[in-house]
Steps between C-alpha positions, in 0.01 A plus 500: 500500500339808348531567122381818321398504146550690173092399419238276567597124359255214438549348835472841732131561252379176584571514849291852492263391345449177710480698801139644638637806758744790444576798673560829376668780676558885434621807728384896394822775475454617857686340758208512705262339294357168596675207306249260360505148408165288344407144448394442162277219337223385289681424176638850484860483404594464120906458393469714166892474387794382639541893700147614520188355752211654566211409739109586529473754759136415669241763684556535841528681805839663473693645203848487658693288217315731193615837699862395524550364160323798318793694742781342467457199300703304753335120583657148603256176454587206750379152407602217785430162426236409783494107314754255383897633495617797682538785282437918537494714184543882475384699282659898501396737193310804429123473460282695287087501632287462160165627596151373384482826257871408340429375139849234663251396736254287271791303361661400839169433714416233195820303668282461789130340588303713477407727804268814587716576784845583323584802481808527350778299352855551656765469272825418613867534293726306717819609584646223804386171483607239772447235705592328830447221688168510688632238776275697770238525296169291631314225327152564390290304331268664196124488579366748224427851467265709701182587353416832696651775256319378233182462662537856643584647176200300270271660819653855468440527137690684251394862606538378862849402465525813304406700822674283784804547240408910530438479853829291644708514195599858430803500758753299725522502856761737465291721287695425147219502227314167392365383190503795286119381323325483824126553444561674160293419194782397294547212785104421422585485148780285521272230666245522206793448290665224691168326485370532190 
């Protein structure tokens, strides 16, 4: 049977942080907006306190998840246990999106490896935690992580991440704004300062 949760315990943070896939999923104000839902991985979710997560939001093609949460603030993150016992975890909070320029962000992103392609931290006050059984829930077995982000990122380059960011960043599918730094020089100068 189900069970929800006043916080995170020892046992529901180490089966987080044993697990290599979650799923994130956000919806904009509009009823007509397009609901979206993401697999996440590559080391990129963090338990910071028993009521607050965050994850390392990577470059890519979309910018669904960042538009909605810099909207509403409204997420849910969905772990399944794909190995050994049957088990799915939800996650329901608000999330706050700590851009590259955000003095927050060079604190949080040192939780992580380190990675040219993130570009921001999403920070996540939970509010409904729970969990279920998982009985339909697949086996899968663990073979590793893919190595194509990474690779396309170390061949983009910092300024060429900068301007895919500027170029497919700036708004959702539904037209609700981006990353707020795309392209700007403060973004630039965040990287220096993340580096160095």
């Amino acid at each position: 049977m189900g069970k929800v949760y006043e916080a995170l315990d020892e046992q529901l943070t180490e089966f987080i942080s044993s697990q290599h896939l979650f799923f994130v999923a956000t919806a904009p104000l509009d009823r007509s907006g397009h609901v979206n839902m993401s697999p996440k991985g590559l080391d990129s979710f963090r338990v910071i306190d028993p009521k607050t997560v965050a994850y390392l939001d990577f470059t890519g093609s979309g910018i669904e998840t960042v538009s909605h949460v810099r909207e509403n603030g409204r997420i849910v993150v969905l772990f399944c246990a794909l190995e050994g016992p049957p088990k799915i975890l939800r996650l329901h909070g608000r999330g706050e999106v700590i851009e590259r320029d955000k003095p927050q962000f060079g604190d949080l992103s040192k939780l992580f490896p380190a990675s040219i392609s993130a570009r921001a931290v999403v920070l996540i006050s939970l509010e409904r935690i729970s969990d279920s059984c998982g009985y339909g829930v697949p086996l899968y077995r663990y073979e590793g992580e893919r190595t194509q982000l990474p690779a396309w990122a170390e061949r983009k380059g910092v300024d060429g991440l900068v301007e895919y960011r500027a170029e497919n960043n700036r708004a959702s599918i539904d037209g609700i704004p981006g990353l707020a730094t795309t392209g700007s020089s403060q973004e630039r100068e965040a990287d220096a300062h993340i580096k160095g």
